[in-house]
C-alpha positions in Angstrom: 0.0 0.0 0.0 1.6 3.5 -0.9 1.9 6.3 0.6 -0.8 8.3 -1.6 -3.1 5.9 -0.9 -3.1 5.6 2.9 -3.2 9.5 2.5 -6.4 9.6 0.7 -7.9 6.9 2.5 -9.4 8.8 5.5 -9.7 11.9 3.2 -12.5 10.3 0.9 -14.1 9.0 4.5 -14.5 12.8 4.9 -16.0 13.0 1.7 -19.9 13.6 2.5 -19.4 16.1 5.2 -22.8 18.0 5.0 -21.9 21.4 3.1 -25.0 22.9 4.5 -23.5 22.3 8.4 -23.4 26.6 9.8 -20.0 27.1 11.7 -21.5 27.0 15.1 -20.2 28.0 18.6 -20.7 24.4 20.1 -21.5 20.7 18.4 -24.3 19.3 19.1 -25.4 15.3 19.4 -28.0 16.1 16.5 -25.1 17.6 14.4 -22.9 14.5 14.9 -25.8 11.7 14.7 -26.4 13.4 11.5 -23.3 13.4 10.3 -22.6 9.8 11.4 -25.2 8.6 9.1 -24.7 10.1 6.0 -20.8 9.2 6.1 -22.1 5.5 7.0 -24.8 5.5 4.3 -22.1 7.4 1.7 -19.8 4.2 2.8 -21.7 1.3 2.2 -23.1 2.9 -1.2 -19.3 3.0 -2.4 -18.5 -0.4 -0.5 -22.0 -2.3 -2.1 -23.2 -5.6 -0.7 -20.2 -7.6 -1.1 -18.6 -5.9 1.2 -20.1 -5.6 5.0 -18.7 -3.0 6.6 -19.1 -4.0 10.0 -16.5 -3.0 12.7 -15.5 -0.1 10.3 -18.3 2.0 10.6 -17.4 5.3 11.1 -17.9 7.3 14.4 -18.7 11.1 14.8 -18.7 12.8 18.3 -19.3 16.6 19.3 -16.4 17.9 20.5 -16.7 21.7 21.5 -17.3 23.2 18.7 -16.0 20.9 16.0 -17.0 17.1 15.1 -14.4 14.2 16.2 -14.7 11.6 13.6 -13.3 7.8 14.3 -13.1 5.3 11.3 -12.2 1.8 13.2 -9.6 -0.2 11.1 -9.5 -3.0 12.7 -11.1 -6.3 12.1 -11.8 -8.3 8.7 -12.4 -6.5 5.4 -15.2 -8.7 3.8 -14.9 -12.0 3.2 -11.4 -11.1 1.1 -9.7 -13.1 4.1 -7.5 -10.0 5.0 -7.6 -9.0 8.7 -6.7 -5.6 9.7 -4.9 -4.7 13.2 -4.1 -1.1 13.9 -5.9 2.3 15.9 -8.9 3.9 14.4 -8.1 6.5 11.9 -9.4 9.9 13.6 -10.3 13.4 12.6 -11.2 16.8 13.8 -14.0 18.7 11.4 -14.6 22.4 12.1 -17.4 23.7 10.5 -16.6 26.9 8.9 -19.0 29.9 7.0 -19.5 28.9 3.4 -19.9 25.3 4.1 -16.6 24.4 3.9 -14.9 22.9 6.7 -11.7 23.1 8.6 -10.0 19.6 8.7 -7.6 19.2 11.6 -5.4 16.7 13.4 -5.8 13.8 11.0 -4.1 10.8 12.2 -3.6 7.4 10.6 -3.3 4.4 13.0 0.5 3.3 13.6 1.5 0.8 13.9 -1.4 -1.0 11.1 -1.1 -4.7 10.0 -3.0 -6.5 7.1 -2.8 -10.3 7.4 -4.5 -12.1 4.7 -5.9 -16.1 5.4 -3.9 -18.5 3.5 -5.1 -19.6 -0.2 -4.6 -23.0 -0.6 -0.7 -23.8 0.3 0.4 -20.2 -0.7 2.7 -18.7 1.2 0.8 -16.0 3.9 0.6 -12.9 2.8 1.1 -9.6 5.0 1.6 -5.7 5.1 2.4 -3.7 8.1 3.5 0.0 8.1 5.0 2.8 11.2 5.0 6.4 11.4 6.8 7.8 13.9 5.2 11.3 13.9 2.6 12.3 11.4 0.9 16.2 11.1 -2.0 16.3 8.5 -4.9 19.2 7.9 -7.2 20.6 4.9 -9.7 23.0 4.2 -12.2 21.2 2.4 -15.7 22.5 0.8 -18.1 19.2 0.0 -20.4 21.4 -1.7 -17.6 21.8 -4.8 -17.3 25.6 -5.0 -14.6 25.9 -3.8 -11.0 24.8 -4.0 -10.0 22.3 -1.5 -6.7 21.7 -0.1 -4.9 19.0 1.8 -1.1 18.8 3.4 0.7 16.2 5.2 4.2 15.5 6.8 5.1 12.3 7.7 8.8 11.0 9.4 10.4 8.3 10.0 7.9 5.7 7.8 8.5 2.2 7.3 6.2 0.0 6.0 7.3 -4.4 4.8 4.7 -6.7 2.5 5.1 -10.4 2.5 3.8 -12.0 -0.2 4.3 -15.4 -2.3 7.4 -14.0 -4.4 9.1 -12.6 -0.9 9.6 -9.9 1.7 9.7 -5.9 0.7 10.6 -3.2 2.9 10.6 0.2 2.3 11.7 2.9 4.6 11.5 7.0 4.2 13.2 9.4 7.0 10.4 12.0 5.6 7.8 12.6 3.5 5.6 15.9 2.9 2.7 15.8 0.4 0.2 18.3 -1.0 -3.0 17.3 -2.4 -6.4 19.4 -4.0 -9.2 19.4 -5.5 -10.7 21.9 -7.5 -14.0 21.8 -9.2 -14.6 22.4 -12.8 -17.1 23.7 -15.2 -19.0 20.8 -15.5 -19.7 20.0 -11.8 -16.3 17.4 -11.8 -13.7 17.6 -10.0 -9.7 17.5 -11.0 -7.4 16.1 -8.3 -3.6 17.2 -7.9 -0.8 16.0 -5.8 2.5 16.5 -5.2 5.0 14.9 -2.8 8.6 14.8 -1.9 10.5 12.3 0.8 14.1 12.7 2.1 16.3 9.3 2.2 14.2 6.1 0.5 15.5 2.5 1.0 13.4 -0.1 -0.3 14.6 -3.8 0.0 13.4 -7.0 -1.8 14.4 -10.0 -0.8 14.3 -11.8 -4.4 12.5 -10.4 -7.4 12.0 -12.5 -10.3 14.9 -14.7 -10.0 17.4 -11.8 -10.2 18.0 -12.2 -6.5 17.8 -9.7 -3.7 17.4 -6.1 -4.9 18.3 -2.5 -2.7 17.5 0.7 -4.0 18.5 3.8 -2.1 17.4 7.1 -3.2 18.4 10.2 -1.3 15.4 12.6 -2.7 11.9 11.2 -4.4 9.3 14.1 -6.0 7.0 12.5 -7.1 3.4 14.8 -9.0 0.0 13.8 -10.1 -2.6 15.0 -11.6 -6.2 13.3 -12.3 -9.0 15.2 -14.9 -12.5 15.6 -14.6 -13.4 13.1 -12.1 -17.3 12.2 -11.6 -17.7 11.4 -8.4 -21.2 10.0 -9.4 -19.9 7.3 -10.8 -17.3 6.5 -8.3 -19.8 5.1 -6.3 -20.4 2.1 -9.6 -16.9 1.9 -10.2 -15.5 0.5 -6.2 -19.0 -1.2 -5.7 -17.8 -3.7 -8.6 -13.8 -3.8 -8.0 -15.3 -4.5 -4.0 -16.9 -7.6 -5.9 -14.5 -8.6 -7.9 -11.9 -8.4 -4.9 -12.7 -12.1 -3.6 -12.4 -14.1 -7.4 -9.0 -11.8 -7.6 -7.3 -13.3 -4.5 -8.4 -16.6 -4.9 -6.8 -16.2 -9.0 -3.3 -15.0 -7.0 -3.3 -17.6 -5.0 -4.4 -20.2 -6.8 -3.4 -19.7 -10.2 -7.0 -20.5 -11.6 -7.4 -20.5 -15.6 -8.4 -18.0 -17.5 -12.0 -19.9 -18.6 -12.3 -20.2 -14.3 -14.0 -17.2 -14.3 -17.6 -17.5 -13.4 -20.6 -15.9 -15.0 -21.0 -13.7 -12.1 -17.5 -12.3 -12.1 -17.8 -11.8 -15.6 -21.1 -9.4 -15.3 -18.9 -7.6 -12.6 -16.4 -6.8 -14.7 -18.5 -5.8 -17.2 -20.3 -3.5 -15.2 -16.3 -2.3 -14.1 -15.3 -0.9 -17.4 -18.7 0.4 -17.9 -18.3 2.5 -14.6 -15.1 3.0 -15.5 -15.5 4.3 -19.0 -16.5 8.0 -18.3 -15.4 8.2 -14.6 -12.6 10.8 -15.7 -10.9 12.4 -18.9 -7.1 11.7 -18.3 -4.1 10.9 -15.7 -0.5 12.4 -15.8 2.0 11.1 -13.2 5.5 11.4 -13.0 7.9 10.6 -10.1 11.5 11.6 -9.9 14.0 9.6 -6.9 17.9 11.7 -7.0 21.0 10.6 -5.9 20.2 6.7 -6.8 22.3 3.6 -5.7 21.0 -0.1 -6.6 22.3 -3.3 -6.2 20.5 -6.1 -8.0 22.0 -9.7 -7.0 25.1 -8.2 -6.7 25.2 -5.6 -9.4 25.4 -2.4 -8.1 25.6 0.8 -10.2 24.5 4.2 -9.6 22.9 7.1 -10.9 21.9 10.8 -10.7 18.8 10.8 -11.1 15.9 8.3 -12.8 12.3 9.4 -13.9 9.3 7.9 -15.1 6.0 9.3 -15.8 3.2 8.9 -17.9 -0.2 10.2 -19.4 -3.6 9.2 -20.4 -6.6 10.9 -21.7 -8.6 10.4 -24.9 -9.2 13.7 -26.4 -11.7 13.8 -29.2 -12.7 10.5 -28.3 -9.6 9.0 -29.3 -7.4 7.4 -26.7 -3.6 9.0 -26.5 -1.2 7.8 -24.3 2.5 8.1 -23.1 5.3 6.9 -20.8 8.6 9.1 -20.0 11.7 8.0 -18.9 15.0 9.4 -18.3 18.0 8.3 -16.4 21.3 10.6 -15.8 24.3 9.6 -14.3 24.9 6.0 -15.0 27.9 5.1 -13.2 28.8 1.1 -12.0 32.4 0.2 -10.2 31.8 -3.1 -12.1 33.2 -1.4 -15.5 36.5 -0.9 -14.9 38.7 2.8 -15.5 39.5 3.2 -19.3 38.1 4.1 -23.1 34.6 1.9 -22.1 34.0 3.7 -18.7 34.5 7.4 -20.4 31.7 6.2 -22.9 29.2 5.4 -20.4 26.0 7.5 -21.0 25.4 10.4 -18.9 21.6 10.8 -20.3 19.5 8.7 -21.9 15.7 9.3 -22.3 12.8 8.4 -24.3 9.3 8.8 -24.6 7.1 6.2 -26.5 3.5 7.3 -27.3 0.5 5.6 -28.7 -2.3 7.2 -30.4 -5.2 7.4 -32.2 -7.1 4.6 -31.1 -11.4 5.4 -30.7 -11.9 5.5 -27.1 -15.5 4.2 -27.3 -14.8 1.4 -29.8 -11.7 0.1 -27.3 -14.4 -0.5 -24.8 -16.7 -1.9 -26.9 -14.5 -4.7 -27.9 -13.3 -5.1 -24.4 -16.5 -5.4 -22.8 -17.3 -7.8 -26.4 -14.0 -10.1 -24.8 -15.7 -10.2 -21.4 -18.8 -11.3 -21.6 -17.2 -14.2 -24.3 -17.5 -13.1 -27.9 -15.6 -15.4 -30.2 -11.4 -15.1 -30.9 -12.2 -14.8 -35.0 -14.8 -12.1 -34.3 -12.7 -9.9 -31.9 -9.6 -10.2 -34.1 -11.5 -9.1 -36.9 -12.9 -6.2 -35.3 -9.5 -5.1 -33.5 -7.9 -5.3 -36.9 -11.0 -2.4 -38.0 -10.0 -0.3 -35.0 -6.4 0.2 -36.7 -8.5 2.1 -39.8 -10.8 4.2 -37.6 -7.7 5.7 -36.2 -5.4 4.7 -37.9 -3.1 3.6 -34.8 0.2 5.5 -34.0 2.8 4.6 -32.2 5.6 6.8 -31.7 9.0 7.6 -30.0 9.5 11.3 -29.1 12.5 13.1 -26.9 14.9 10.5 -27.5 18.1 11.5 -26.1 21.7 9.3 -25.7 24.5 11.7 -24.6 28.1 9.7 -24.3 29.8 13.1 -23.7 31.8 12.9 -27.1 28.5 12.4 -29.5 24.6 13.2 -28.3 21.9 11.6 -30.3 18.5 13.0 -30.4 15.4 11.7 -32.6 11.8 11.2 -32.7 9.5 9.5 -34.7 6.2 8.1 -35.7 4.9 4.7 -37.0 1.5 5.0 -38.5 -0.5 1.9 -39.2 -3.9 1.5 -41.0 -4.0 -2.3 -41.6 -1.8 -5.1 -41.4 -0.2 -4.2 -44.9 -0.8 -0.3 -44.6 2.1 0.7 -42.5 4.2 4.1 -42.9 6.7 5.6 -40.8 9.5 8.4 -40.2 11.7 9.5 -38.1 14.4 12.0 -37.3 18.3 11.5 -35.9 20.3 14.0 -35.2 24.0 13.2 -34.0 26.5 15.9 -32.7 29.4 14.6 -32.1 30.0 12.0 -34.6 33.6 13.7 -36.0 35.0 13.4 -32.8 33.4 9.5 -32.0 35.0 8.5 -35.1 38.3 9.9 -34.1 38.2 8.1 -31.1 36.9 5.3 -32.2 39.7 4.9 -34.9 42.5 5.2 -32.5 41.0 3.4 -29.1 41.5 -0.2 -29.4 38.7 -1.6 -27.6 36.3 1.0 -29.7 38.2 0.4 -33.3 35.4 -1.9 -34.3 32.9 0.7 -34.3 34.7 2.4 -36.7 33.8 0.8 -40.0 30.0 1.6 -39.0 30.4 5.2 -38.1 31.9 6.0 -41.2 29.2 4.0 -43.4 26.6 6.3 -40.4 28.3 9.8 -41.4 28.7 9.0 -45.0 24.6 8.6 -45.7 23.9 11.4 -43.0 23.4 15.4 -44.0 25.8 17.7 -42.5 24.7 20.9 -41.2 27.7 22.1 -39.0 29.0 20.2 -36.1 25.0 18.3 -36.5 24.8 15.1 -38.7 21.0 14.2 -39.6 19.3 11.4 -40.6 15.8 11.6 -42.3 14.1 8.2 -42.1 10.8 7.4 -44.0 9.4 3.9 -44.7 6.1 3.4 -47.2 5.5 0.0 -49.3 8.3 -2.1 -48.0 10.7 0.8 -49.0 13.2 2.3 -46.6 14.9 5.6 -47.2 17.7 7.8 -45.6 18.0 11.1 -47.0 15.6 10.4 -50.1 18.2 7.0 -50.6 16.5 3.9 -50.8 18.1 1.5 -48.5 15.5 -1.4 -49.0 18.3 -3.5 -50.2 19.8 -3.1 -46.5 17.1 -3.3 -44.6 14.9 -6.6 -44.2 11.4 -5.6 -44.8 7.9 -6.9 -45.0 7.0 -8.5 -48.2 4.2 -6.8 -50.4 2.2 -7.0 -53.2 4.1 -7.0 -56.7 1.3 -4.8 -58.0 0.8 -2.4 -55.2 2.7 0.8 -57.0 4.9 2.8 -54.4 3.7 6.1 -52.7 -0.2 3.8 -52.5 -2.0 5.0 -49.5 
């Protein structure tokens, strides 16, 4: 469980606070029975009837003139088989003129475990977490007119997970996070977040075979943002993951086929992406950790900085999605001093992209592959999808910097139909002089040379730039308006198809 979400946890408990509630010189027991009920009735709507509630019903008391909410943790969730050990959550809620409220002395239970029963002869799974000192507070206006704000600072956290593929740990001196939400045009609601911890360790004790895996990072920022939700249909959307919780675990644990699933699940997860479908109109995340050092079965390496982030949203109606990365600083004491260890990137970065998919249709053929519809059918309508769009898949910001040469490009694949498929792309090289310089006179780089020079001798010079101009239509690959098809292995096509046929 991260950090974000134990954070907005309790803050969506606080959710239904009545916006009509006048500030008031003392709470009363009417206020707080009132407000008991519609957080508990707000609760089970989002929980639905798979999941009972029980011990975790939420508590409110007067307490002078502001409301002391409880929400017990503890005891099982469902019938999931996870058991929850910790204090209740609790908050102060001051009502304030406007209807907004002042949110005060929010405190998450610490310590909190999560044991979950056995599946089978799995291994037990389990997920504890510590704070040692924790200050959170808001401003927050349930009737959506205004902005609403949100900050926490949290030290000394630790939290380990056991599952079947081993033991991690993760451990943060401090963390401090921002969130808001501020209401749009259209009565939604966009959610931002930002957050930044001092001195991250996490620990895995094998991952995937490669063996045990440390990651220290002395700075993490980490920013989201999340469009247009409907809180409407938030409700529809956790009432059918709540129901699809149970089949999931028992899947993980028991590895159960595909064709397991049973016709009830099935209409759940139908009902999932339906809910899910419209519920917001795009995600952007990125998170940055500085300083790295890693060690993955005993190869360690470092580096400045890494970043990853990503985006969703389907303007238009048509889906449009990317993923950033960028790592500076690679450094490894396992690449000894000499030519190779001057050559080691200091940047390298890339952002693929995918486009031009029809939002609606996408779901349309998923919820067609839920509820059963034939492979032949499916494929045949996928395979339509790529001429609505047509599809695009792209790679943008590419950077490699060696210190001696920097390569940038970008570029776009475009493809209609399984035989309609065009692409370009752009390289520039700076640099490439003084590679092939060293290249020729560096033994352990000398065999690069041949390939440089063949590189620099189909490129376009423009100063200290050389460029590359990549197009590829019909099976035909050129560089600079040269056809390298000879070169370059590529699909077959039709004799008669005529080059530049769209």
């Amino acid at each position: 469980m991260s950090l974000a979400s134990r954070l907005a946890v309790p803050l969506l408990a606080l959710a239904p606070l009545i916006a009509a509630t006048p500030a008031c010189a003392d709470a009363t027991l009417d206020g707080a029975a009132a407000l008991q009920a519609q957080v508990r009735a707000w609760m089970a709507d989002l929980a639905g009837p798979a999941v009972d509630l029980g011990s975790h019903a939420v508590q409110v008391t007067p307490e002078g003139d502001a409301y002391r909410f409880e929400l017990p943790v503890m005891g099982p969730v469902g019938d999931a088989g996870w058991l929850i050990t910790g204090e209740p959550v609790t908050a102060i809620a001051r009502p304030l003129a406007g209807g907004r409220w002042a949110i005060e002395s929010l405190h998450l239970p610490t310590p909190v475990r999560a044991d979950q029963q056995p599946v089978q002869d799995a291994k037990p799974r389990n997920w504890t977490a510590t704070l040692a000192d924790q200050e959170m507070h808001g401003w927050f206006d349930p009737g959506l007119a205004t902005s609403s704000s949100f900050d926490a600072v949290l030290n000394d956290y630790s939290a380990s997970s056991q599952t079947a593929a081993g033991t991690q740990t993760t451990h943060l001196d401090s963390y401090t996070w921002h969130g808001g939400w501020h209401p749009t045009d259209d009565g939604r609601v966009t959610l931002s977040t930002e957050g930044q911890g001092e001195n991250l360790t996490v620990s895995i004790d094998d991952a995937a075979g490669f063996g045990p895996i440390t990651i220290n990072a002395a700075e993490v920022r980490s920013s989201g943002r999340v469009e247009h939700i409907a809180f409407d249909r938030l409700g529809a959307a956790l009432r059918n993951i709540s129901g699809l919780v149970p089949a999931a675990m028992q899947a993980a644990g028991a590895a159960a086929a595909p064709d397991a699933i049973t016709p009830a699940d099935r209409a759940r997860l139908h009902d999932l992406v339906v809910a899910l479908r419209d519920l917001l109109g795009g995600v952007r995340q990125e998170s940055t950790l500085e300083q790295v050092q890693f060690d993955v079965g005993g190869q360690s390496g470092t580096l400045s900085s890494l970043t990853i982030g990503g985006h969703a949203a389907a303007p238009g109606g048509m889906l449009n999605a990317s993923l950033h990365l960028a790592v500076e600083g690679i450094d490894s004491p396992l690449i000894p001093p000499g030519p190779l260890r001057d050559y080691l990137p200091r940047r390298i970065a890339l952002t693929p992209r995918l486009s031009g998919v029809p939002a609606d249709d996408l779901v349309a053929l998923l919820l067609r592959g839920i509820d059963g519809d034939d492979h032949d059918s499916l494929q045949a309508e996928a395979i339509g999808l790529l001429a609505k769009g047509p599809l695009k898949a792209g790679l943008d910001d590419v950077v490699l910097d060696i210190g001696a040469a920097v390569l940038k490009a970008n570029g776009t694949v475009t493809i209609a139909a399984p035989d309609d498929i065009k692409g370009s792309a752009r390289i520039d090289a700076t640099g490439l002089d003084t590679l092939i310089h060293n290249a020729n006179t560096v033994p352990e780089l000398r065999g690069a040379t041949p390939f440089l020079i063949m590189m620099k001798g189909i490129g376009e010079q423009k100063g200290s730039t050389t460029t590359w101009n990549i197009t590829y239509a019909d099976g035909h690959t050129e560089v600079n308006g040269t056809d390298l098809s000879a070169l370059v292995p590529s699909a077959p096509t039709a004799p008669d198809r005529p080059r530049g046929h769209k």
